[in-house]
DRENDO-1510 file (C-alpha; in Angstrom, 1 decimal, always signed):
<recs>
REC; n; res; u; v; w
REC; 1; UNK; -16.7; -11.6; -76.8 .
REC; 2; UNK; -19.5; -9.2; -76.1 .
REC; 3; UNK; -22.1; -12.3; -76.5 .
REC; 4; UNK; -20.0; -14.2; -74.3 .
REC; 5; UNK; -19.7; -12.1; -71.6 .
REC; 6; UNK; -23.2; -11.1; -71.6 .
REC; 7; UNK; -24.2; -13.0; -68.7 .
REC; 8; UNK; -21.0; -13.0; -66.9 .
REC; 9; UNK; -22.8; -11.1; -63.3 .
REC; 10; UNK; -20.8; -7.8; -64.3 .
REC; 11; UNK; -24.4; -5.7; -64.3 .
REC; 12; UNK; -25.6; -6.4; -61.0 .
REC; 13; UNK; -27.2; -3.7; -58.9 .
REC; 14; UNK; -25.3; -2.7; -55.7 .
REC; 15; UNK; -27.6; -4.4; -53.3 .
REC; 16; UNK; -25.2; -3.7; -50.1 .
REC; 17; UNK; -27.3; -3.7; -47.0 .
REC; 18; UNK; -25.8; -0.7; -44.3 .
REC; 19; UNK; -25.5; -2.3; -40.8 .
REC; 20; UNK; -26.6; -0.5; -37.8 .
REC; 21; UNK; -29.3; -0.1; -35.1 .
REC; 22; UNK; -32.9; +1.1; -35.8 .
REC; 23; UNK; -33.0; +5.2; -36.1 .
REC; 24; UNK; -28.8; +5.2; -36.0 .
REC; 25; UNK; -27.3; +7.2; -38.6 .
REC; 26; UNK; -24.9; +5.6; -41.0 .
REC; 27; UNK; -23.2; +7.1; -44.2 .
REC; 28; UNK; -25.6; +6.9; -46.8 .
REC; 29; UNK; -22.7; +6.8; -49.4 .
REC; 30; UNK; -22.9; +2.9; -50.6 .
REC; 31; UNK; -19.5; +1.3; -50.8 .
REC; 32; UNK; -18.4; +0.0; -54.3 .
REC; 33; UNK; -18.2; -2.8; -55.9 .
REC; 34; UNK; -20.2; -5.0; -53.2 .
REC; 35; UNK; -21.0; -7.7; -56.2 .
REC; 36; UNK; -18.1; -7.8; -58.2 .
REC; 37; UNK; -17.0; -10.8; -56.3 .
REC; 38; UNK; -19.7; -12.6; -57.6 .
REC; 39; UNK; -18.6; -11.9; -62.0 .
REC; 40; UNK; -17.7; -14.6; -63.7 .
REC; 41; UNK; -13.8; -14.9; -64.5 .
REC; 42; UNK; -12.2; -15.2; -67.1 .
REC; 43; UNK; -9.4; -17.4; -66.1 .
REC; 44; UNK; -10.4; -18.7; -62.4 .
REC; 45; UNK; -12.6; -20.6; -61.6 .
REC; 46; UNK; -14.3; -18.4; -59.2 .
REC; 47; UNK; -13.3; -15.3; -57.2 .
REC; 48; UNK; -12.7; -17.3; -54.2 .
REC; 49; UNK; -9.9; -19.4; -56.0 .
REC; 50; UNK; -6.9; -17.9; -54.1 .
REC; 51; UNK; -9.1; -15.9; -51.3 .
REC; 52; UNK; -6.7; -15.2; -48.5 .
REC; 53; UNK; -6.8; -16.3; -44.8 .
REC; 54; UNK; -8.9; -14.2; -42.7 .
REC; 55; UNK; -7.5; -10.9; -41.2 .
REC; 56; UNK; -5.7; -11.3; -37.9 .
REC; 57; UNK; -7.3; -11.1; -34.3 .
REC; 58; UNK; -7.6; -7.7; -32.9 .
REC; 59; UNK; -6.2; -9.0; -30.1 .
REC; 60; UNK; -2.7; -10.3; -31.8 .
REC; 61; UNK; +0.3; -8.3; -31.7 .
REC; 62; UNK; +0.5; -7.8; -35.3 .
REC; 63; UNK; -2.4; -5.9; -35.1 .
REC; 64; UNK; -1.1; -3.6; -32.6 .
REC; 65; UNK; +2.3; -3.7; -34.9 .
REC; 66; UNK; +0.2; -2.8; -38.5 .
REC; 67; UNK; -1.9; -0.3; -36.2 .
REC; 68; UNK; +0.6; +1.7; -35.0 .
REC; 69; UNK; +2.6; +1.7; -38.6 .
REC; 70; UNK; -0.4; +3.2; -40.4 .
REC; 71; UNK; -1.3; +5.7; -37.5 .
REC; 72; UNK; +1.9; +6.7; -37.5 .
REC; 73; UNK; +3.4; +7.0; -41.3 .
REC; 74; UNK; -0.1; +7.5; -42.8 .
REC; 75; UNK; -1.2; +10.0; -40.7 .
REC; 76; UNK; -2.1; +12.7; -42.9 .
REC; 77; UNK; -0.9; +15.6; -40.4 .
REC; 78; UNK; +2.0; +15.2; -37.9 .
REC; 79; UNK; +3.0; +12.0; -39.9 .
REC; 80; UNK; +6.6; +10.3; -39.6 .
REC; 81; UNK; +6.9; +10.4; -43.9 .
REC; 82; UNK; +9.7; +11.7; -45.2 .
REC; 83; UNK; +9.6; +13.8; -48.5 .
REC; 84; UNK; +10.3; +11.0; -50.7 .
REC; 85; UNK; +7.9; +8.8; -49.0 .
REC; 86; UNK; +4.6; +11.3; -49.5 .
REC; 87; UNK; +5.8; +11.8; -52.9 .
REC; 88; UNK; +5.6; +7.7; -53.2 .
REC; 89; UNK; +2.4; +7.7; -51.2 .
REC; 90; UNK; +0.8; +10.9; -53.4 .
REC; 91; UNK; +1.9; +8.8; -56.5 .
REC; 92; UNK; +0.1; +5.7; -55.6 .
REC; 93; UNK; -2.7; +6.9; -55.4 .
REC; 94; UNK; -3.4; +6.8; -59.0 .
REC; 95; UNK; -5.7; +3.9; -59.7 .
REC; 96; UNK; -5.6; +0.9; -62.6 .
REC; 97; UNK; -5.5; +0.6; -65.1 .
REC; 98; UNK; -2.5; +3.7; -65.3 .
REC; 99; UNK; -0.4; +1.8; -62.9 .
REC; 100; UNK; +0.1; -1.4; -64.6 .
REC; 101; UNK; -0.8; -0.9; -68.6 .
REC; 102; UNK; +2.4; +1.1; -69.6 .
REC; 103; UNK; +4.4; -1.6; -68.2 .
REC; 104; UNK; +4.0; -4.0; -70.9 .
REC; 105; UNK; +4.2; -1.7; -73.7 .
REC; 106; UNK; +7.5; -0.6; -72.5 .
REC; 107; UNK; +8.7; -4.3; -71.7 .
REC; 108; UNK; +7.2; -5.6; -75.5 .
REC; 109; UNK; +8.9; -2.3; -77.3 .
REC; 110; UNK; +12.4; -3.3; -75.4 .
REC; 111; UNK; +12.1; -6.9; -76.2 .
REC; 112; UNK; +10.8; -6.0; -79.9 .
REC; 113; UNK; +8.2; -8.8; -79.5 .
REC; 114; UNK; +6.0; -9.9; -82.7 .
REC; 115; UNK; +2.8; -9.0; -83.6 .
REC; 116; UNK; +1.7; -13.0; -82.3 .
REC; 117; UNK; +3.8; -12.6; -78.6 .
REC; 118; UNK; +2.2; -9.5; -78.2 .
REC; 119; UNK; -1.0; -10.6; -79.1 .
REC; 120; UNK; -0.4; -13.4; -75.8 .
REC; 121; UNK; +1.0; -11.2; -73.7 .
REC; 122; UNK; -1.6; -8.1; -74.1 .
REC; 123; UNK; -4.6; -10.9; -73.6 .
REC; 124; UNK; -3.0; -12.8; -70.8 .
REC; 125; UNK; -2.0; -9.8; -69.1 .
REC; 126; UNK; -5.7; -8.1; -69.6 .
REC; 127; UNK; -7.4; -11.4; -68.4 .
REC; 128; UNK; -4.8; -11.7; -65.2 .
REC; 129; UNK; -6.1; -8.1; -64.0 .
REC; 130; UNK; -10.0; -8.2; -65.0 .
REC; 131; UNK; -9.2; -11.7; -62.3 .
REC; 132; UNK; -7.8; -10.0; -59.9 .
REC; 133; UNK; -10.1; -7.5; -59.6 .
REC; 134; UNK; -13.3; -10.5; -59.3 .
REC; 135; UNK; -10.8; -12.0; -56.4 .
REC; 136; UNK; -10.1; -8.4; -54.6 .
REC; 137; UNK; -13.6; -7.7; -54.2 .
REC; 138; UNK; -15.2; -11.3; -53.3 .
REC; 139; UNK; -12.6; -11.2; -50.0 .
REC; 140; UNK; -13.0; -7.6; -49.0 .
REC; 141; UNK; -17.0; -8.4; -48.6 .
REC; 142; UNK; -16.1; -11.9; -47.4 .
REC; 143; UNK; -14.2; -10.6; -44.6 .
REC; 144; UNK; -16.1; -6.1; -44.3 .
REC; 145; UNK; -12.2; -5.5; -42.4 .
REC; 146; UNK; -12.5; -1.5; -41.1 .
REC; 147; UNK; -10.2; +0.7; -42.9 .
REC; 148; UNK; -7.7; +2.5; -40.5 .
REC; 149; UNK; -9.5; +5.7; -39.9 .
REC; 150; UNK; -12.0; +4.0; -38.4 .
REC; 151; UNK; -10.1; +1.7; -36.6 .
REC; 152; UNK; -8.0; +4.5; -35.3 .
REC; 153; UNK; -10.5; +6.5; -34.5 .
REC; 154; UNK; -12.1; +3.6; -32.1 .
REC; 155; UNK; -9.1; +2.1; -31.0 .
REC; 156; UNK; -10.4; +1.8; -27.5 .
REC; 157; UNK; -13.1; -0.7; -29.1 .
REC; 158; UNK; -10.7; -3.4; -30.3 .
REC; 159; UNK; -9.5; -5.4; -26.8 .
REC; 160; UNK; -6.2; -4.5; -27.5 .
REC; 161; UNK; -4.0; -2.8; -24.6 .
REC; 162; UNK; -1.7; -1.7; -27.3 .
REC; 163; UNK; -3.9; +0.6; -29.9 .
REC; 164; UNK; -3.9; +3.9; -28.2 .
REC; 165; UNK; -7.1; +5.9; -30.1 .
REC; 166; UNK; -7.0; +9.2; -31.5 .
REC; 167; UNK; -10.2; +10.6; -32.0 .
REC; 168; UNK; -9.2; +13.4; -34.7 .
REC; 169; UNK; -6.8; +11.1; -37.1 .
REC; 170; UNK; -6.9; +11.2; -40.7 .
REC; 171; UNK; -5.4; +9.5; -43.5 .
REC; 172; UNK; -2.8; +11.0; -46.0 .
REC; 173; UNK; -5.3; +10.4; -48.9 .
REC; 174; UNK; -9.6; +9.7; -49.3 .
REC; 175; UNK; -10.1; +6.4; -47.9 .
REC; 176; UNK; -11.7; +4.3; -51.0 .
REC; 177; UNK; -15.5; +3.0; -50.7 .
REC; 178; UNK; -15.0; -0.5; -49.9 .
REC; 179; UNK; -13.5; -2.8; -47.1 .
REC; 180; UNK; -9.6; -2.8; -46.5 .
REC; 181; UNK; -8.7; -6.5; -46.6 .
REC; 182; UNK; -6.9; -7.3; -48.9 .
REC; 183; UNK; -5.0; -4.3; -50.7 .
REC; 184; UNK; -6.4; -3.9; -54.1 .
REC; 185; UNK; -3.3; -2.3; -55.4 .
REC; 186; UNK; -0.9; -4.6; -54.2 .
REC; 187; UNK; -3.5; -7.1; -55.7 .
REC; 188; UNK; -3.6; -5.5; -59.2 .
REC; 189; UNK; +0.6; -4.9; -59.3 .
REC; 190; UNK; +1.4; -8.4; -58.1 .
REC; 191; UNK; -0.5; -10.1; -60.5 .
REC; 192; UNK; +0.5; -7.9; -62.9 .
REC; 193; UNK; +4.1; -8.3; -62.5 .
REC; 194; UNK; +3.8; -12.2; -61.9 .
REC; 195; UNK; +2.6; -12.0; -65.6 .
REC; 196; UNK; +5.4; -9.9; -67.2 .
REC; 197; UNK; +7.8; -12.3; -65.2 .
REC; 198; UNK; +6.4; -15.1; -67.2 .
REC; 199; UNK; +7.4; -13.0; -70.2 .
REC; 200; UNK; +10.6; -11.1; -69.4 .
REC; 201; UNK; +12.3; -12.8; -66.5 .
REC; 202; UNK; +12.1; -11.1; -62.4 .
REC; 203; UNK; +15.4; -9.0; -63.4 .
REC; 204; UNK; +15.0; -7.9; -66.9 .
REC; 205; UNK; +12.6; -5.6; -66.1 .
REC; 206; UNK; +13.8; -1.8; -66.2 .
REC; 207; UNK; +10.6; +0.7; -66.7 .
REC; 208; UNK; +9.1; +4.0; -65.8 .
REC; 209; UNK; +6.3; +5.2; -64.8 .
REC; 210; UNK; +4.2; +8.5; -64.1 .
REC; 211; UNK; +1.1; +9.6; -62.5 .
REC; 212; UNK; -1.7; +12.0; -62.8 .
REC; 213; UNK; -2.0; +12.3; -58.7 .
REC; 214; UNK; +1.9; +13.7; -58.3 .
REC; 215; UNK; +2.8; +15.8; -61.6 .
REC; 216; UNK; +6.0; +15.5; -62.4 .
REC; 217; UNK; +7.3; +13.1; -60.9 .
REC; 218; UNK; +8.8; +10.2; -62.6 .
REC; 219; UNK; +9.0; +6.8; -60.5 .
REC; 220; UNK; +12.4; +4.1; -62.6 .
REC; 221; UNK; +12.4; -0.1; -61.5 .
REC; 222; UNK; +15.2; -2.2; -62.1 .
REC; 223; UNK; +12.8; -5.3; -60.8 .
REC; 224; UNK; +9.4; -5.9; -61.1 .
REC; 225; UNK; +9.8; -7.2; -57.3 .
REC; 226; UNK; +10.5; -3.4; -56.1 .
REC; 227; UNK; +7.3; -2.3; -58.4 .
REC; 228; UNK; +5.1; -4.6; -55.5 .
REC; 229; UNK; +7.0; -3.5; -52.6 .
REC; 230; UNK; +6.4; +0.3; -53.6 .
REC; 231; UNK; +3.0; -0.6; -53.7 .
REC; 232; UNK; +2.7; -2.3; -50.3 .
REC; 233; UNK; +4.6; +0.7; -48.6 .
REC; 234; UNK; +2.8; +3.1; -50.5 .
REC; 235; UNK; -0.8; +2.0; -49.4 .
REC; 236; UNK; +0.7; +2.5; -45.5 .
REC; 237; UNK; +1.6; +5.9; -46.5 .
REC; 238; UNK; -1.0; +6.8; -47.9 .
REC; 239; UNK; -3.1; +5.6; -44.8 .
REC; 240; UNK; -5.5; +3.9; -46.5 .
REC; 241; UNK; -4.2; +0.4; -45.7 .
REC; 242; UNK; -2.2; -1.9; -43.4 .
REC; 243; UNK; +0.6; -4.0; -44.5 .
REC; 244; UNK; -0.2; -7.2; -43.6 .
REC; 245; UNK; -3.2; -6.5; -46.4 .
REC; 246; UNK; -1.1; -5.0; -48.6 .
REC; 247; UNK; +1.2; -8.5; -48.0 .
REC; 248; UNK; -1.9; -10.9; -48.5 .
REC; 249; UNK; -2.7; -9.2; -51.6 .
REC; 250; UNK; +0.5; -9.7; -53.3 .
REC; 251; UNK; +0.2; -12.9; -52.4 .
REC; 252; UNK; -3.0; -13.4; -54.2 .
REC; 253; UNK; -1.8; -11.5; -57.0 .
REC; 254; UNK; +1.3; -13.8; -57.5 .
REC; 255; UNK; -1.1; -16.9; -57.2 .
REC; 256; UNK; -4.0; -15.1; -60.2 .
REC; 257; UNK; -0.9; -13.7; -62.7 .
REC; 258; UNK; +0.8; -17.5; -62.3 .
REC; 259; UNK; -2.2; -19.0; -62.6 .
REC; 260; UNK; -3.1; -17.4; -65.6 .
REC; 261; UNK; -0.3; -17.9; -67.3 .
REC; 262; UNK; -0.4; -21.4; -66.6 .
REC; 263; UNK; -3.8; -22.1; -68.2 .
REC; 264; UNK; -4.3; -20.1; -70.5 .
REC; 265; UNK; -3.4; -19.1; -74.0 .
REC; 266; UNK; -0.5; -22.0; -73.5 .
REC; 267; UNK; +1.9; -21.3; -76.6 .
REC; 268; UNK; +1.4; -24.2; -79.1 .
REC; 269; UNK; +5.7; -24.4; -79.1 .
</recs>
């Protein structure tokens, strides 16, 4: 696998070029994961497989609507959140692989799989995610979408009556190093949970799960569904996304984990 892989783009430097005016400062921190589009799947057949639609006009109303959500709930002071919901968006912001590798170890110990089922379901499931992650990154540089803090904080910039700036606003948690559209958690979880599905049905799915970012505090599903949604809301709360991204990437997600499913590894019975 190592020899196969060898070549597959993962190594490439991070050749991101800054955009601005001669002599105008920029943050000279380079964003992440600028070519990881460009690695070869495993499963797809590209990164831009199940690429999204492009983000909405500024202009539109569900800009204004998705502005004025994460301005408001993921404010990170004076914020609408209540207690449960910044315990939600603290706990999300753990990153993978912690949010979605417990999941199937809990769902295969419940079901008492075989060694062989296991075998399927731990390769599909790993091949589904390194995917999603290719497909995450080759639309967030395909479409460079500003992260809500700067939006926000140049709100009088966008041509929309309806996105009131405020200079001094700051999301609940760091805003990651790479373009906003789409959500790569919601990615990661609904590709994820398109996969257990596959395995373990949309409603037989009762798990736990903790995180290193809110100690001790316990998060229980009943549906792999509410697991996505959790995610979606979470990424508002935690200011760091909008939710019509965090909506196109569970989208995506769906599409990869089906996909994946569908193609490979097929069960010889």
């Amino acid at each position: 696998m190592l020899d196969e892989r060898r070549t597959d783009g993962a190594d490439a430097a991070n050749t991101y070029r800054p955009f601005t005016m001669a002599g105008k400062y920029v943050p000279t921190d380079f964003p992440v994961m600028s070519s990881w589009g460009a690695v070869r799947p495993f499963a797809l057949k590209s990164g831009s497989q199940f690429r999204p639609a492009a983000p909405y006009a500024l202009t539109s109303n569900q800009w204004a609507k998705d502005y004025a959500e994460v301005k408001k709930m993921g404010a990170k002071i004076g914020s609408a959140r209540t207690a449960e919901q910044t315990e939600i968006a603290r706990f999300w912001e753990l990153t993978v692989p912690a949010t979605t590798n417990p999941i199937p170890r809990q769902l295969s110990e419940a079901k008492r799989l075989d060694v062989v089922d296991n075998a399927r379901l731990f390769a599909l499931f790993s091949i589904a995610a390194s995917d999603a992650g290719v497909a995450i990154f080759d639309a967030k540089y395909k479409y460079n979408f500003w992260r809500p803090v700067t939006a926000i904080r140049n709100g009088d910039l966008d041509g929309n009556n309806s996105t009131e700036r405020d200079p001094a606003w700051e999301p609940f948690i760091r805003t990651p190093m790479h373009p906003e559209y789409p959500c790569a958690h919601c990615t990661f979880q609904s590709t994820a949970a398109s996969v257990l599905e596959a395995f373990f049905g949309s409603d037989a799915a009762t798990f736990k799960l903790t995180s290193t970012t809110a100690p001790g505090v316990t998060r229980s599903f009943n549906k792999l569904s509410e697991y996505v949604d959790e995610v979606v809301n979470a990424r508002v709360y935690d200011g760091v996304h909008y939710r019509t991204s965090g909506e196109a990437g569970a989208a995506m997600g769906r599409k990869i984990g089906q996909y994946t499913v569908q193609n490979v590894l097929k069960p010889l019975r």
